[in-house]
N, C-alpha and C positions, 0 to 999 in steps of 0.2 A: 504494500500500500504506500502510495507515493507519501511524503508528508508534506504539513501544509504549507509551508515555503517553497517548493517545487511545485504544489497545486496553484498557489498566487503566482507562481514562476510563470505558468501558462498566458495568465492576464496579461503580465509586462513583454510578452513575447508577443504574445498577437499585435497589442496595442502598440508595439514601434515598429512592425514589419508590416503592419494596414498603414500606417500614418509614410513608412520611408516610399510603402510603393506608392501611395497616392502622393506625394511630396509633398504633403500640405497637412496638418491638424497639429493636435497635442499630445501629445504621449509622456507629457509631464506628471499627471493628473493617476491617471491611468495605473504608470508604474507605482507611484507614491502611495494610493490609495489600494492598492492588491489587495494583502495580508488584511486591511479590514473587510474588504469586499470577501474573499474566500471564508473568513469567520462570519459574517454574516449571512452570504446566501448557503452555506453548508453546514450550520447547525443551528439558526432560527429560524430562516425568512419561511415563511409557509405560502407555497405555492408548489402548484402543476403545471409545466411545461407542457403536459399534453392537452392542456384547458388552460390557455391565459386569463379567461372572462370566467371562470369559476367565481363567484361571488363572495365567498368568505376569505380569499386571498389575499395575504399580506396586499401592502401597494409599497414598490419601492420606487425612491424618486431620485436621479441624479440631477441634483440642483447647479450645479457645475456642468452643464452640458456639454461644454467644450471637452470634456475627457471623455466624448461618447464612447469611444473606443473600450474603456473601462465597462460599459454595462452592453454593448455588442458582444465582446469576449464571453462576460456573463450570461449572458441569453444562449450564445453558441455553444459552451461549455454545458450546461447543466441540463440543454439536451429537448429548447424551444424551437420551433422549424424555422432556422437562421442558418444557410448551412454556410461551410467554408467558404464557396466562392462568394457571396455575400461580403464575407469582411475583408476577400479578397477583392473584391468592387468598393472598400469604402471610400467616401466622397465623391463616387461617379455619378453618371447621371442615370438615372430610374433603378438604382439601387435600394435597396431596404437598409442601407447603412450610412447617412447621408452625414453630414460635416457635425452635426448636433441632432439628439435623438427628435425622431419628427413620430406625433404619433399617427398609429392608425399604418404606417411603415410596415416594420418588425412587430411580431408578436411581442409582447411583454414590455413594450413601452409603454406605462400607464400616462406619462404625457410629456409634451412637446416641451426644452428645454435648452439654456442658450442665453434667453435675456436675463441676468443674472438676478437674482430674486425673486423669480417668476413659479420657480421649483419648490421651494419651502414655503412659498404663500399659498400654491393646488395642494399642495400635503396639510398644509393646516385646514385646505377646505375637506380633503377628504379623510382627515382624523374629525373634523366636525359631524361630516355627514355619517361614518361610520358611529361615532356617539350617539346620533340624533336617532338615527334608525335602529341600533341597539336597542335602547331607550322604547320607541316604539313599538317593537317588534316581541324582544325577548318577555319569554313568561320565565315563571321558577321552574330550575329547571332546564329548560330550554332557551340554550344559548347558542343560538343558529348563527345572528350578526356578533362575530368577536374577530377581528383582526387588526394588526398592526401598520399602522405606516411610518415607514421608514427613510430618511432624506440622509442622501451624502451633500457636502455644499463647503465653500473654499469661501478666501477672506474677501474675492468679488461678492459673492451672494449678502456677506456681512454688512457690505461696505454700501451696496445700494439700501433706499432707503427706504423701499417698500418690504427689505426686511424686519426693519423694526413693526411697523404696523402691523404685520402678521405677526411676528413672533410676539407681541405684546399681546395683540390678542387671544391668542394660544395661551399664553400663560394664565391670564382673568378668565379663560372658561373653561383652565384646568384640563387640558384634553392631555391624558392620563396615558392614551396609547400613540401618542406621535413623539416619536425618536430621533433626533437628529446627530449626528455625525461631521462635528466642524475639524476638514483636515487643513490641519494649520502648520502649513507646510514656510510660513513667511514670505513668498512670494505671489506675486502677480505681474502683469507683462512688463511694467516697468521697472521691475527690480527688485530689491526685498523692502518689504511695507512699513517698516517699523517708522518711515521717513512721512509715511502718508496714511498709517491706518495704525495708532499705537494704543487705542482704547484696549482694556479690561475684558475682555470677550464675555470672560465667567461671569463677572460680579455684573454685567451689562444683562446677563439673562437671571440670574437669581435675580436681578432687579425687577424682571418681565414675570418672578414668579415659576420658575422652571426650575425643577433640581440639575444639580448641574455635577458631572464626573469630571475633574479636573486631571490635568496631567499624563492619559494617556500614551505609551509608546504605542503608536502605529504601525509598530513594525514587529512586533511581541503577539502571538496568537492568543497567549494566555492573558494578557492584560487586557486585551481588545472583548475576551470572550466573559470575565470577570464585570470587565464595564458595563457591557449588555446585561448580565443579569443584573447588577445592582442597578441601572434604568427598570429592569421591568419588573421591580419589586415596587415601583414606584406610581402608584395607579391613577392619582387626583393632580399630577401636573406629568405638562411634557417635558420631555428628558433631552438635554446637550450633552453629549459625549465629547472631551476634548483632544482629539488624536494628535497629536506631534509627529509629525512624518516628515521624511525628505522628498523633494519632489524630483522624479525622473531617478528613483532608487532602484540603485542595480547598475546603473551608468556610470563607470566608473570615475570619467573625467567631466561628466555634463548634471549629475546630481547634485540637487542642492542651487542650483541655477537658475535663472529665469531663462537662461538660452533655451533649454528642452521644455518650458513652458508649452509655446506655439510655433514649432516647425520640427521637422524630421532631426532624428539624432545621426541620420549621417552614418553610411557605410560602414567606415572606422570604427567609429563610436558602437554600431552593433554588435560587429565582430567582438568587440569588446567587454560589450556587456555580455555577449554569450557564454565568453570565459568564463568572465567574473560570478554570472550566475551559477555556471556549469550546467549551462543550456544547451545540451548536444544535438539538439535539433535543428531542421532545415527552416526556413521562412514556411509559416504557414503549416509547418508539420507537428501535428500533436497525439502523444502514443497513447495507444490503446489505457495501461493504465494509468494515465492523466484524465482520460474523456469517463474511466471508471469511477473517479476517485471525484469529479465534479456529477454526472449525471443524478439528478432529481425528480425522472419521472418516475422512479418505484415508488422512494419517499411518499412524490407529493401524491401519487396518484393513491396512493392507500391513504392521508392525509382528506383527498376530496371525500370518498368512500366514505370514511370513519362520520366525515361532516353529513353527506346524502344519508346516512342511517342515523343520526339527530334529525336532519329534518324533517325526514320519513315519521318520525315520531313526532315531531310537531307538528306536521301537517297533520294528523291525526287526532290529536289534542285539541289542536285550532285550528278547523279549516280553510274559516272565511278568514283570520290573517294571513297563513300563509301561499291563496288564494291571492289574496292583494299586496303580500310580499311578491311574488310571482311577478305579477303586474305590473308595479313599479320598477322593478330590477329591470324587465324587458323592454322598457320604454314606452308601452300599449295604454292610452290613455283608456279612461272607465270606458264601459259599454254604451251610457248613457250621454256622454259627452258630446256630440253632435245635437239630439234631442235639444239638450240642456242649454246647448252656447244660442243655438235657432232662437229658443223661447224667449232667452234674454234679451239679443236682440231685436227682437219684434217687440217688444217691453218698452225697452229704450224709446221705439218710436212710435209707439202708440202713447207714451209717456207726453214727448216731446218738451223733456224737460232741459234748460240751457246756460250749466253751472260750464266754471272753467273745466277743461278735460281733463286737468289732475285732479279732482273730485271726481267726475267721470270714471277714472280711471281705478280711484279709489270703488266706485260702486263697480264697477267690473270685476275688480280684485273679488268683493265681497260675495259676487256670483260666483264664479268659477271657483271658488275655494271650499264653496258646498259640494264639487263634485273630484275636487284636486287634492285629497290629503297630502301628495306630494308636492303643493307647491311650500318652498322656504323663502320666505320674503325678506327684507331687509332697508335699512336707509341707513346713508354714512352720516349719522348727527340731524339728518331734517325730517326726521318721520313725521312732525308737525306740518311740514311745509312739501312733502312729498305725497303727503297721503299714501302711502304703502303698508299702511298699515289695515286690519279691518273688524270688526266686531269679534269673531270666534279667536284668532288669532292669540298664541301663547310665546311669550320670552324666551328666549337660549338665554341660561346664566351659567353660574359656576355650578350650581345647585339643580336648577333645570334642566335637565336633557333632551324632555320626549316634548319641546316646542317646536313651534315653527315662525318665528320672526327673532331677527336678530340685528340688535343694534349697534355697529360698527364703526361707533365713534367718528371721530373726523378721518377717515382713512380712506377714501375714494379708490385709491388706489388695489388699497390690500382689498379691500371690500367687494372689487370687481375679479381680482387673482383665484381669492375665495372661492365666490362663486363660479369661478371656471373648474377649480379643483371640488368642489360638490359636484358640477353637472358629469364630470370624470366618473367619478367615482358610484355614481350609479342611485338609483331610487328615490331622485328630487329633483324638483323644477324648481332653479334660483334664480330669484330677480332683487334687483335693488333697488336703491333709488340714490341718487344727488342732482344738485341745479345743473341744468343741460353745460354754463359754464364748466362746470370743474370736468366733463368728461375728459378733459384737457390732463388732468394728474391723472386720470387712467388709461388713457390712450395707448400704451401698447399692450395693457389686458384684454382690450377690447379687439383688439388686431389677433391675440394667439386665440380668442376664443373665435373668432371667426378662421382662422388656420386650421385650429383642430375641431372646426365644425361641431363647437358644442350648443347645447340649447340654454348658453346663459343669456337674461332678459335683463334690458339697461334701461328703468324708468329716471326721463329725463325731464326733469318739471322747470317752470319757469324760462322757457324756449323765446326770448327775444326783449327787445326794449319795453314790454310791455310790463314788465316785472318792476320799474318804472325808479322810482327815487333811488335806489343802490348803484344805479350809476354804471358804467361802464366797463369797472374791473367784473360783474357780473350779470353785464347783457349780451349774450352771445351772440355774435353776427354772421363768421365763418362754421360753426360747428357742424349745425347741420349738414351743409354743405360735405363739409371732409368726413365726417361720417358715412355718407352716402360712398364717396369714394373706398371705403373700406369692401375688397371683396368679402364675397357672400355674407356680411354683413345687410340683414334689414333695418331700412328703417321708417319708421312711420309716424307724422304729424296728423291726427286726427282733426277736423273741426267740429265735435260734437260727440255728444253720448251714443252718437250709432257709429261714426267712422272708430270712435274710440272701444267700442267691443268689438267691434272687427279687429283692431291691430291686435289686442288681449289675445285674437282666437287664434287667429296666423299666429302668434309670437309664439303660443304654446306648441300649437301641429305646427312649427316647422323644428321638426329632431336634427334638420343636418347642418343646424349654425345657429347663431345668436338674433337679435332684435335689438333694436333701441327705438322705443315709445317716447315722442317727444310731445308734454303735453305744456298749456296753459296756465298761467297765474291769474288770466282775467277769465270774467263769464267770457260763453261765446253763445250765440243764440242756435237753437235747433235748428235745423236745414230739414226742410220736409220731401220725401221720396216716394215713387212709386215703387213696386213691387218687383221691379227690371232695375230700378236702380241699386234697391238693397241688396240685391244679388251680386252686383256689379262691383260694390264696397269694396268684396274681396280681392279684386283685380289690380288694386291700386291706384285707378284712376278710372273714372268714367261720366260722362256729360249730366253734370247735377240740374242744369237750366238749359233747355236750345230755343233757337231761332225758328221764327215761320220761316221756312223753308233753306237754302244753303246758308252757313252762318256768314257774313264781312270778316267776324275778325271772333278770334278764339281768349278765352278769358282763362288762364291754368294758374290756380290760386292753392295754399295747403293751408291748414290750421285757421288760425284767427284772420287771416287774411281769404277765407271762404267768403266771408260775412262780407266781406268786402267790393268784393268781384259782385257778388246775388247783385247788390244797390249798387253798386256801376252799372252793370246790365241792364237793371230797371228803368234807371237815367238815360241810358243809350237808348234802350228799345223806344222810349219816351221820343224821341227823337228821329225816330224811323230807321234805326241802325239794328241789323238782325247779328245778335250778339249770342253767343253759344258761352257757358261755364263748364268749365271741367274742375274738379276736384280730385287732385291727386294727392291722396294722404301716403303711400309710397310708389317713388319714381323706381323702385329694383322691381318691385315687384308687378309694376305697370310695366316693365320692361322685357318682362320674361314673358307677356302674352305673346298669343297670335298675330301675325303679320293685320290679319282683317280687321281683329278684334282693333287692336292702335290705330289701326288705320280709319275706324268708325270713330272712334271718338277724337282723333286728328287727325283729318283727311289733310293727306299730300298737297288738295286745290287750295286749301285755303293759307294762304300763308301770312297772313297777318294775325299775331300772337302776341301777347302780352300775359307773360307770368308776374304773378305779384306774391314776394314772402318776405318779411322781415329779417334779411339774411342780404349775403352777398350775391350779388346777379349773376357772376360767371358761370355758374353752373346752370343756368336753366338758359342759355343760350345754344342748345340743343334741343330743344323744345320749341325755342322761336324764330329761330334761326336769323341767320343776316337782314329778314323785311321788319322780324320783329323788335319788341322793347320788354325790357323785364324794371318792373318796380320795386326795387331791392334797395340795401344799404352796403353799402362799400366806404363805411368808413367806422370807427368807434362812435359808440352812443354816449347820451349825456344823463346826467345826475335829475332827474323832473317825473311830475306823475305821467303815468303810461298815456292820458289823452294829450298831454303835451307835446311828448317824444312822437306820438305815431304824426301827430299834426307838423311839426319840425320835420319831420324825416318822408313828409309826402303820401303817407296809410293813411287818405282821404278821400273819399266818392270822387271828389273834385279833380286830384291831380289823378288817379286814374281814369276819368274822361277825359282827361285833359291828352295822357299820355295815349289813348285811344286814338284818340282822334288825330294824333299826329302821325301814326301809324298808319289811319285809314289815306 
């Protein structure tokens, strides 16, 4: 039987013979971090290689992306369908092994990682949601939902600052089975850190509330394997592991360097370390018992077993839970759910009630949640001012487990990482909320959650000048805008209680990416429809008002600026001018229709257009093309109440007849 320093031997071998053949990655990371990876995935992590998606399976997360190499090896070793040519293709193009782990890739990538922080904030969501659904789920007894998540992460992940957001919040709510592994190797690309990163690491997370394992040799099986247990004897807070390692260990002349950081160790350098390991092997060649001494589909696979005969017994005990455990794992919303969202809908407008759409949206929440026990809501600090919250709705505390709303302090950021690492991890629909402003401090969570096509929901309230006396540092005028740009990224501005449970109902049926609901600060009055129009809702955009007969000139308005367009129209038609409105509460999803279908509700003849949003004009210049005008703001807004601002900034009956007419 090999021992475990020749088992880790393997890791630092793949990882600089993938990285010399591709001439490009990190093999710093990788080698440094071995001896903890082989004590971790070979005598705790609980998982199946021959079932990634097995559901009670550890989650492990390389928060250091850049050492993909290090959890490729691991995936290929222990016996996931990754095979050699695989890490022999890594970095190439349509490989499963790509520069940083991507998920949805390789099997056993539970998620995409790389933006440094981005890895320990999805782990803190999916030690939440495994709590939450524990909590839920488990009787006495029966402990179906129990797994660990586990994060390795270097002094980048430390050092961004949506670290701390997460990890504080981990600490205040106590999540008992999330593990992290800080390898504090002293370096990063520019050299050793003490120059630029000299805080306390320890006493910065026992500040957070986190027990904390100081002192670690990273390179000692037996202290690596000691540290792990004294973490998991530890159950009411998350655990820092503090590992001390060299980085690019085994290299004789480039260890300990930021040079093996990020690029190939170089020929020389290999040969070298082969010695030095007494690594008699060829590039890419790994002996039979190396692939014995890692393989973990007997393990796990008796591991799944043991779990399917607990649940077999739960499901028997409690049917209808683990009937609707079932459910939510799968992603299959209730049976009832079409029925349910229809009825609402047609509520709404039979209602024809006309509060702002973040009340709106609030009353949507308050519908779909009688039929959603999996949605987990959330606001960073403005659950007053977001409305995301809703009458049945329960806390996540330190104390609370089995709730579903959680409030995320000022952390926009983490808040959003979070709920990417819930939607991961399975059995919950998460959305949150902050002012459409700040999407701005979350904007690259909302980027990887639209990457790894999760279904997290971005409630964005107070969407433009109309939010009125706060002025300009929080009146968003681009956002929207760049938003939209965001692929497979939806996003959708409602102007009422009915486009707004439309967005709600898309946001949830769409499983293969995110949503951003961009709703109001002011009333906005009901827009009344026929029974082709309500239909239409879902489409993204479709003619809310037409013309006797071919329109002059096309009216494409979103949100509070619907209201707007209706009484311009009114005034034109006044006039003898045959004036069409369209309402387009989302442009992706008015995008994705049929040729005929866009071409009904903006025929190619008519080319006089005029969109109007409180936002920047560039983008809807595709819509109106060179004959048309868009009535937008292209520039910061100012400090005054919202009817001042829209009057200032031209959101008047008047200057869009005005602008019509110079069109016509």
């Amino acid at each position: 039987m090999p021992s475990r320093r020749e088992l880790a031997n393997a890791i630092r071998a793949l990882s600089m013979d993938a990285v010399q053949k591709a001439k490009s990655g990190h093999p710093g990371a990788p080698m440094g971090m071995a001896d903890i990876a082989e004590v971790l995935w070979n005598s705790f992590l609980k998982h199946n290689p021959a079932n990634p998606h097995w559901w009670d399976r550890d989650r492990f997360v390389l928060s250091n992306g850049h050492g993909s190499m290090l959890l490729y090896s691991l995936l290929h070793l222990s016996g996931y369908d990754l095979p050699m040519e695989e890490l022999k293709n890594f970095r190439q193009l349509h490989s499963k092994t790509p520069g940083h782990p991507e998920y949805g890739y390789a099997p056993g990538i539970e998620t995409t990682t790389g933006p440094l922080g981005q890895g320990i904030t999805n782990a803190v969501g999916m030690a939440l949601a495994e709590r939450t659904l524990a909590a839920q789920f488990n009787q006495p007894g029966h402990h179906i939902v129990d797994h660990y998540t586990w994060v390795f992460m270097g002094d980048g992940c430390l050092m961004e600052g949506i670290s701390h957001e997460a990890c504080s919040l981990a600490g205040t709510l106590g999540l008992g089975k999330l593990i992290a592994f800080w390898d504090d190797n002293g370096i990063s690309i520019d050299g050793h850190v003490e120059n630029w990163f000299s805080e306390d690491v320890a006493k910065r997370f026992e500040a957070y509330g986190w027990h904390v394992v100081r002192g670690v040799d990273g390179h000692d099986a037996a202290a690596v394997e000691k540290a792990i247990h004294e973490a998991k004897s530890v159950n009411n807070r998350p655990s820092l592991i503090c590992c001390k390692t060299v980085i690019g260990y085994g290299a004789p002349n480039l260890c300990g360097s930021h040079d093996c950081h990020g690029a190939p160790l170089g020929d020389d350098e290999i040969k070298a370390t082969r010695e030095h390991l007494s690594w008699k092997y060829a590039p890419f060649e790994i002996p039979g018992e190396i692939y014995a001494g890692w393989d973990a589909k007997k393990k796990g696979g008796v591991a799944e077993q043991s779990w399917g005969e607990k649940f077999k017994a739960y499901k028997a005990a409690y049917p209808a839970l683990a009937a609707e455990l079932e459910r939510r794992m799968s992603g299959e919303l209730p049976a009832n759910w079409e029925q349910h969202t229809q009825a609402y809908i047609k509520a709404c407008a039979e209602k024809g009630e006309g509060p702002a759409t973040r009340k709106a949206s609030q009353m949507a929440i308050t519908a779909l949640a009688k039929v959603l026990p999996e949605f987990l809501g959330g606001s960073a600090d403005l659950t007053g001012s977001n409305l995301t919250n809703w009458p049945e709705c329960k806390a996540i505390t330190n104390t609370v487990a089995d709730g579903n709303y959680i409030s995320y302090g000022v952390r926009e950021f983490g808040m959003s990482a979070i709920m990417n690492g819930v939607a991961l991890h399975g059995g919950f629909i998460p959305f949150g909320g902050t002012f459409l402003m700040f999407s701005e401090y979350a904007r690259n969570a909302l980027r990887m959650a639209a990457l790894m096509k999760q279904r997290s929901i971005f409630v964005y309230t107070h969407d433009s000048i109309g939010l009125g006396e706060d002025g300009p540092t929080h009146q968003p005028v681009e956002q929207t805008a760049t938003l939209r740009m965001i692929p497979n990224m939806s996003v959708w501005r409602p102007c009422d209680t009915v486009e707004t449970a439309v967005a709600w109902k898309a946001a949830v049926e769409k499983s293969t990416g995110p949503s951003s609901l961009i709703f109001s600060r002011q009333n906005l009055p009901h827009q009344a429809r026929d029974a082709a129009q309500m239909g239409n809702v879902a489409r993204g955009g479709y003619v809310l008002r037409d013309s006797q007969g071919a329109p002059e000139v096309i009216l494409i308005a979103t949100g509070s600026e619907v209201d707007l367009a209706m009484k311009a129209a009114e005034q034109l038609s006044g006039k003898g001018r045959r004036v069409r409105v369209v309402s387009m509460p989302s442009t992706d999803v008015f995008d994705k229709q049929d040729k005929a279908y866009r071409e009904s509700v903006l025929p190619a003849a008519c080319r006089k257009r005029v969109a109007i949003e409180a936002g920047v004009s560039d983008y809807w210049r595709k819509y109106v093309g060179l004959d048309g005008a868009v009535v937008g703001i292209d520039r910061f807004g100012e400090s005054a109440p919202a009817g001042a601002l829209f009057k200032e900034f031209g959101f008047t009956v008047e200057n869009v007849v005005k602008t019509v007419e110079a069109v016509l």
